[in-house]
C-alpha positions in Angstrom: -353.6 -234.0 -3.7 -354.4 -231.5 -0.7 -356.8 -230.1 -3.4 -358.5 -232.7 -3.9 -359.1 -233.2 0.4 -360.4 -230.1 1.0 -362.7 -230.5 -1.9 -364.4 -233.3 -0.4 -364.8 -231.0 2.6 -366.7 -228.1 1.0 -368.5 -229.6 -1.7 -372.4 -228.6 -0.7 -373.5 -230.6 -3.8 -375.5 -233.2 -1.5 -376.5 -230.9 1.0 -380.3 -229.8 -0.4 -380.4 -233.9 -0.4 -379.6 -234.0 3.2 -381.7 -231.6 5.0 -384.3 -233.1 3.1 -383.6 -235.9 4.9 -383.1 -235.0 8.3 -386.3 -233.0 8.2 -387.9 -236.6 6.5 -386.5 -238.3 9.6 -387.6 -235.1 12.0 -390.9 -235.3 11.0 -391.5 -239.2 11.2 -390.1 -239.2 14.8 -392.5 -236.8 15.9 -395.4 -239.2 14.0 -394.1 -241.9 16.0 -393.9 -240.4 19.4 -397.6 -238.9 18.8 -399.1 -242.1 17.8 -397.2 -243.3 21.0 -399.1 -241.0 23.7 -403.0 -240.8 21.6 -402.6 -244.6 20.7 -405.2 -245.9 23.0 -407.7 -242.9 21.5 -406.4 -243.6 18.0 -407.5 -247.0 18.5 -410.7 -246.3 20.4 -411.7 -244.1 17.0 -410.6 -246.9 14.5 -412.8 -249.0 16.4 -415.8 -247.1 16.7 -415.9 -246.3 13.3 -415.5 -249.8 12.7 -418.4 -250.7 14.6 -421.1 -247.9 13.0 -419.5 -249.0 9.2 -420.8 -252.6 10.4 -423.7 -252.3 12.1 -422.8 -253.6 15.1 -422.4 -251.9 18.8 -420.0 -248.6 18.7 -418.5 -248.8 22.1 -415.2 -250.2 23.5 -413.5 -252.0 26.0 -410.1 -252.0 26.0 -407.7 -253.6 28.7 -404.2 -252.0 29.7 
């Protein structure tokens, strides 16, 4: 039975899985905060391209 505990504890069968993972979750919080601080230029881009694929007038306005 003690055995079988400390089994659980140093099985590394999952851990390839896991750092996989965390470096999955590292990476999309760094996406997130990024699009955080260059949103309003990300936007600004979208937009203007926007505006030259339909014709129309390529400048912005945006409001805080």
């Amino acid at each position: 039975m003690l055995n079988k505990i400390k089994g659980l504890f140093m099985e590394e069968e999952g851990q390839g899985m896991t750092e996989y993972g965390l470096i999955l979750g590292l990476i999309a919080i760094v996406a997130i905060v990024g699009l955080g601080f260059l949103g309003k230029e990300v936007d600004a881009m979208f937009t203007k391209v926007k505006g030259a694929l339909s014709g129309g007038s390529s400048t912005t306005t945006t409001t805080p």
